[in-house]
N, C-alpha and C positions, 0 to 999 in steps of 0.2 A: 430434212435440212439438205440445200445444195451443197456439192462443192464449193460451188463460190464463198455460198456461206460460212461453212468451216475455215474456209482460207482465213475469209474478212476476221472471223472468229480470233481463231491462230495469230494472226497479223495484231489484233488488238489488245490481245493478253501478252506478246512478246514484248511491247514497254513498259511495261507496270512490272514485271517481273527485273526487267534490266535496273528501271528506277529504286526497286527494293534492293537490289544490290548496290547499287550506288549508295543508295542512304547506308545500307549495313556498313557500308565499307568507308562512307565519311566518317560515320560514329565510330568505329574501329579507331580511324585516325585520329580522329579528336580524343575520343580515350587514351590514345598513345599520346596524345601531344597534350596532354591536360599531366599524366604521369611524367614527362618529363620534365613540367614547369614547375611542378610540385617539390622534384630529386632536385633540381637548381636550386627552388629557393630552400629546401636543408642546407645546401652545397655551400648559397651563402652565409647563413646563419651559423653552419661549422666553421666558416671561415672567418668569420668576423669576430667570433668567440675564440678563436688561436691568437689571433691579432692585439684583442683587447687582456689576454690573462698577462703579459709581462705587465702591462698596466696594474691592472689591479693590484700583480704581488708588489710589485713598488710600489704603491698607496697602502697598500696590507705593510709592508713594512717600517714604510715611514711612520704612520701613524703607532705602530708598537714601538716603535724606538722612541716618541714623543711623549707617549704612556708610559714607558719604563724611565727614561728619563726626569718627568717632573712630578708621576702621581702614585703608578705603583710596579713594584718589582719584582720579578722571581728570584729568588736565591736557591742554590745547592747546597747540602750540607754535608761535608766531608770528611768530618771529624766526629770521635765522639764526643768530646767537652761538652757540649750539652744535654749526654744524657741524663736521665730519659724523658724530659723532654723534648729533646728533640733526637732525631736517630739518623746515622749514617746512610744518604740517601732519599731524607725527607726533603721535601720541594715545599720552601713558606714563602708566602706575598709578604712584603714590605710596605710601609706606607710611607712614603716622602712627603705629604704632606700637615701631616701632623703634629707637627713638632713646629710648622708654622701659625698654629694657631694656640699652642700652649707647651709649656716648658719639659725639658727631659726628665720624668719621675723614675723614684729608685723604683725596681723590680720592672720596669721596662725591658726587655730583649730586644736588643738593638746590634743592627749591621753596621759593622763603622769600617771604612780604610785604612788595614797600617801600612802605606806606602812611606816611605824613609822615617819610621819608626819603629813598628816589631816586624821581626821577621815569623816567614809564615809557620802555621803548624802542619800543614803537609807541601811539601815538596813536588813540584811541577815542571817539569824539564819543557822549555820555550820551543815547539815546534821551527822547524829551519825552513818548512818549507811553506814561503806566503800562503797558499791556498790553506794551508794546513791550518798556520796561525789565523786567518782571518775567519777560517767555520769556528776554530776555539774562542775569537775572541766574541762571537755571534753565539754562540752557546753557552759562554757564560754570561752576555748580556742579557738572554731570554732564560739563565735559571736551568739550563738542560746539563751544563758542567759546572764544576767551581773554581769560583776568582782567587789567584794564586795570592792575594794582598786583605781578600775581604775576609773576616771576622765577625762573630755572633758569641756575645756576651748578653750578661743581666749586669742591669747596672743598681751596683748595692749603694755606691757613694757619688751627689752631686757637688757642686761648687762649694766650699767651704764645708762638708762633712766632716768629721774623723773618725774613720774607721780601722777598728779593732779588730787582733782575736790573739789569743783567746780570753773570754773569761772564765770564772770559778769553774761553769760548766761547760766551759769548750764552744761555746757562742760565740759569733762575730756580733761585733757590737757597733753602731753608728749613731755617735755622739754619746755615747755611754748607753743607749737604748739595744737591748739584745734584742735580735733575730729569729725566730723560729721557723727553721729552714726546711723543714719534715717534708711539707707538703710538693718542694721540687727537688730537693737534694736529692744525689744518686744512691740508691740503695745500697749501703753498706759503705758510705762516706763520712768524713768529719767534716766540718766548717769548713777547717784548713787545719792542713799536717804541718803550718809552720807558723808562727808567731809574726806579728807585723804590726806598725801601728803607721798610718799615712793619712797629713791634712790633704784633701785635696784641693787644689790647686785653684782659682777664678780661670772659668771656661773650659774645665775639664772632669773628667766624671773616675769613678772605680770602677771598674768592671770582674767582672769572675764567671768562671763556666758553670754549670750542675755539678757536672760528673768532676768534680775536685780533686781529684787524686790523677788524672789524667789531662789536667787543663792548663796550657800556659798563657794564666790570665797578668790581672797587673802586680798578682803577688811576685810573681815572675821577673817583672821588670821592673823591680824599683830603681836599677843601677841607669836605666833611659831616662832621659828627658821627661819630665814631668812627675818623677818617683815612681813611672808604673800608670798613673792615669794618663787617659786618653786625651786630645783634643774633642772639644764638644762640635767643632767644624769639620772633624771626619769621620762623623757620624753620617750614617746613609739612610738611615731611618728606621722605624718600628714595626719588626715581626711581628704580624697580629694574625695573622691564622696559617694553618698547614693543611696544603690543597694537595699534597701526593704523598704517600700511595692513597685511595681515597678513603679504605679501610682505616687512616690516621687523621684525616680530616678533621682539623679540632681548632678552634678561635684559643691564643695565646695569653691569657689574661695575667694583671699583679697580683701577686699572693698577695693575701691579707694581711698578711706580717708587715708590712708597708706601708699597712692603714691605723697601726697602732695610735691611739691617742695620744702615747708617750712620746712616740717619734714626730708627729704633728709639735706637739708642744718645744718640745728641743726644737724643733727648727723655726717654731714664731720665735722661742728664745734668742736665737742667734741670728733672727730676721731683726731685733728689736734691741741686740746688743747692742749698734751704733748709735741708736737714737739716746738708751738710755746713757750710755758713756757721754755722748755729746750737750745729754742734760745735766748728767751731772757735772763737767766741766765748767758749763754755763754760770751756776750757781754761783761759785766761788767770784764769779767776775760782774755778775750783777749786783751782791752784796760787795764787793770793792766799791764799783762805784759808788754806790747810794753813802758808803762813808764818806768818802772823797765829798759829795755836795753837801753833807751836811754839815760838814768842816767847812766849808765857803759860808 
């Protein structure tokens, strides 16, 4: 091979060798510019996600405050009056809507407001400081604290009831129909350590706690407005099961003592008193007339 030829050689391999670096070093760039379009669009998608979460939690919130509001509610429990059923610190749902499709039965556990009628059974000093007051009053809307006004009773007595105690055997009685309270009273409690007898009232109920010996229910208050029962309109609705701690997770049902056939009966009795009073009224005034025409 000439020189020449080596040259022409030499001369010919030196752009293919140059063109291979050019391409290495396009694809380089494009690798680096394909990585960076890549980190942009994370860069947007992070961004766009900071932007939209105040969103969400405002729609996250409204929407639970719409749910606590009309269908279901958490409650704290702060008090023992309901043991042991219920216990210092358990977390139960409420149901608000229940009571719209059928009426308040006795042995219900129900949330009610005593706002300007009993004062509370524990004591809660009003935060001063806005921010302060507004996480408390958002803490007891969601059931994380307790409502310094709200309440959790059983209710033993509705609208026209009379309830009793004691009898022979220290039973609370409703309409003369005893109680047998074993299955939710507090261990090592009476009925009631005090004597009482209360009609209740049209649109108001009796209430009373488990734990009886520690409970300021409406035995309590017969000196208030209404003897001691409650309004049926600050009733907040029916604890029906307990969601914390979740080791106590347990649906709140009515004892059977409440499904007595005898307590049924006394209450179609006294469901049926007006009718029969108003027949027998009747009587005396339809045999008047009929003498009156037949003297004509």
């Amino acid at each position: 091979m000439t020189s020449e030829d080596r040259e022409s050689g030499a001369a010919s391999r030196g752009p293919v060798e140059d063109e291979v670096g050019v391409i290495a070093g396009e694809t380089q760039t494009n690798a680096e510019g394909g990585r960076d379009e890549r980190a942009d669009g994370d860069g947007k998608k992070k961004g766009a996600f900071w932007k939209e979460l105040p969103v969400l939690i405002v729609v996250a919130l409204v929407l639970a405050l719409v749910i606590k509001t009309f269908v279901v509610q958490a409650f704290y429990i702060p008090s023992e009056s309901m043991e042991n059923t219920l216990l210092v610190n358990d977390r139960v749902l409420v149901n608000k809507l229940v009571y719209r499709v059928r009426d308040i039965e006795r042995g219900d556990v129900v949330v009610f407001s005593g706002v300007d009628s009993w004062d509370g059974e524990v004591r809660f000093e009003e935060p001063a400081n806005p921010v302060a007051a507004f996480f408390r009053w958002a803490g007891a809307a969601f059931g994380v604290v307790p409502g310094e006004k709200d309440y959790i009773k059983r209710v033993i007595g509705v609208p026209g009831d009379t309830v009793k105690c004691c009898d022979a055997q220290g039973r609370v009685t409703v309409n003369g129909v005893p109680l047998d309270e074993k299955a939710y009273l507090h261990p090592g409690d009476v009925p009631s350590d005090r004597t009482f007898s209360a009609k209740v009232p049209p649109g108001h109920l009796w209430v009373m706690g488990d734990h009886r010996s520690v409970s300021l229910d409406s035995r309590l208050h017969t000196g208030d407005p209404g003897g001691g029962s409650i309004p049926i309109d600050k009733v907040i609705g029916r604890a029906f099961v307990i969601v914390w701690p979740f080791s106590r997770a347990e649906t709140i049902p009515i004892p059977s003592t409440f499904n007595q056939s005898a307590l049924k009966a006394a209450v179609a009795a006294g469901e049926a008193a007006p009718f029969v009073a108003g027949f027998a009224g009747a009587v005396p005034l339809v045999l008047w007339r009929r003498r009156r025409r037949s003297r004509r």
